[in-house]
N, C-alpha and C positions, 0 to 999 in steps of 0.2 A: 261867073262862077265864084263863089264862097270861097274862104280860104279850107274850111270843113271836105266842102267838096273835091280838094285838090290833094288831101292828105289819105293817100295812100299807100300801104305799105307790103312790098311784094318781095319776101321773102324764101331763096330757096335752099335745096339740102339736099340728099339722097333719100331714095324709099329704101326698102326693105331687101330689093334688089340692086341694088349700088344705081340704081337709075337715077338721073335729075330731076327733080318734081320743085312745084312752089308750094313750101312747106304753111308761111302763112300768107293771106292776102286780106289787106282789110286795112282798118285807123290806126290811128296809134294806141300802143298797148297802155302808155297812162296819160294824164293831163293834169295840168296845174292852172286854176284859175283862167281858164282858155288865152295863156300866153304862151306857155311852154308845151309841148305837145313830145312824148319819146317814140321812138322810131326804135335803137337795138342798141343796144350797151356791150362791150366784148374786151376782151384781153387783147392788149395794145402787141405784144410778145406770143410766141408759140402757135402751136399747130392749128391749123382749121378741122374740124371734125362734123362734113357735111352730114355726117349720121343722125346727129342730135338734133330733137323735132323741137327744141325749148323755145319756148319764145324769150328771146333775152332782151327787151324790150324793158328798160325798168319800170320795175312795181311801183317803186318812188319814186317821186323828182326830187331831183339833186342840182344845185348849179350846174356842178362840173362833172365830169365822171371820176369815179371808185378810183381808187392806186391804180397806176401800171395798165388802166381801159380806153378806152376809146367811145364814145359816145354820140351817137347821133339825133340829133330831133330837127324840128319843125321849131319854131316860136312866131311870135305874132307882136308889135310893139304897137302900140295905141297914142295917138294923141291924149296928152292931159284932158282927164275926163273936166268937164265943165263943175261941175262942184268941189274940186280939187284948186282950181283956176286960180281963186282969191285967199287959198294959205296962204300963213306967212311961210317965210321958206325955213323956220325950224324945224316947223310942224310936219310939213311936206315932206322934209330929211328923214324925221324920227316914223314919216308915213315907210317911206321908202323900205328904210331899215328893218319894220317889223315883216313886211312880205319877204325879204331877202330873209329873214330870220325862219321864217316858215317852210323855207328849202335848205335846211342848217348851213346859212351862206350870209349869217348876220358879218361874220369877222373879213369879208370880204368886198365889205363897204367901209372904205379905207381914208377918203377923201371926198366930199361933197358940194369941194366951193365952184364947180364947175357946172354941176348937175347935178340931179336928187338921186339919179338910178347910176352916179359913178362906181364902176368896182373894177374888183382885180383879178384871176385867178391864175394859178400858175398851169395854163392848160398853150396849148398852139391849135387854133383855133382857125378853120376855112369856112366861113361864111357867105353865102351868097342872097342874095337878095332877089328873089321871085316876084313879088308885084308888090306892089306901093313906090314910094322914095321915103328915103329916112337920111338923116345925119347920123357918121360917126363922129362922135365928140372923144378928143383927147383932152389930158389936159394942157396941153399947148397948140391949139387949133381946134378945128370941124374939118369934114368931109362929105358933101354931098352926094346920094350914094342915087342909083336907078338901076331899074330890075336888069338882072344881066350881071351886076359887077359882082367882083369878089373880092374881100375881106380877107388877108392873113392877118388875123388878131396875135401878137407875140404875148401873153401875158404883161400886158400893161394897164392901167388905167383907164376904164373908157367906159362909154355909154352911149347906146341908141335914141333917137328921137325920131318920130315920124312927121311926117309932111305933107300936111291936107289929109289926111284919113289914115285908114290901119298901113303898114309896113310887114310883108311877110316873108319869114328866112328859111332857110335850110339851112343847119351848120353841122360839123364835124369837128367834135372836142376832142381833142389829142392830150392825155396826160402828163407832163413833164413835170422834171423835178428843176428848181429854179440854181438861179449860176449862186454861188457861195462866193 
């Protein structure tokens, strides 16, 4: 099964009659360069209102989620494509940097000397890993990761790498404001 085929999304609410129904069922509401894939975006605080038939699923991709939300998606991490292979590693940085720029998440590449996809954001982050195996790279270590585990990301420095073929996530971005 494709990682396409596995991406569905089953969302419910009330009808008309205060009854429980699945409001949507289907892929995800946007995609980004088939890495990022959104699932439902919502306010981290206050009330649920299974009334509202909206799909909250953001329109755009964003790194991380909006103020004060909660974000969930899919993503997809790839081995270095073969024509990428033989950059030098500035080039490959300032590669890196302009796709991060293209999800206004250029200023969230912070540090590079570790790996080209290193960022930061100030989100608490539970990720899990669904099929492939990938590395979490810190920057004081790695962690080899297989489908099953889970990832509490604290806002730190970090980056994915895959291992033999595609690596595919579920995560749950959590908004936080960072310690002062």
């Amino acid at each position: 099964m494709s990682f396409r085929d596995a991406m569905r999304r089953v969302i419910t609410g009330d009808n008309a009659d205060g009854k429980s129904v699945v409001i949507i069922d289907g892929g995800p509401s946007t995609e980004f360069r088939d890495m990022l894939f959104e699932i439902w975006e919502d306010a981290a605080g206050g009330p649920i209102d299974p009334r509202l038939g909206d799909d909250l699923g953001s329109k755009k991709t964003v790194l991380g989620p909006r103020k004060g939300n909660v974000q969930v998606r899919w993503f997809v991490v790839n081995p270095l494509p073969e024509s990428m292979q033989g950059m030098p590693k500035n080039a490959l940085d300032e590669a890196v940097r302009g796709v991060f720029a293209e999800i206004g998440a250029a200023h969230h590449v912070i540090d590079q000397s570790r790996h080209p996809t290193m960022h930061e954001t100030q989100t608490l982050d539970v990720i899990c890993l669904l099929q492939g195996e990938a590395l979490l790279i810190l920057e004081d270590g790695e962690t080899r990761l297989k489908p099953g585990n889970v990832v509490i990301q604290r806002g730190t420095n970090h980056a994915w790498q895959a291992i033999g073929g595609p690596a595919f996530f579920v995560g749950v971005l959590i908004d936080r404001s960072p310690v002062s």
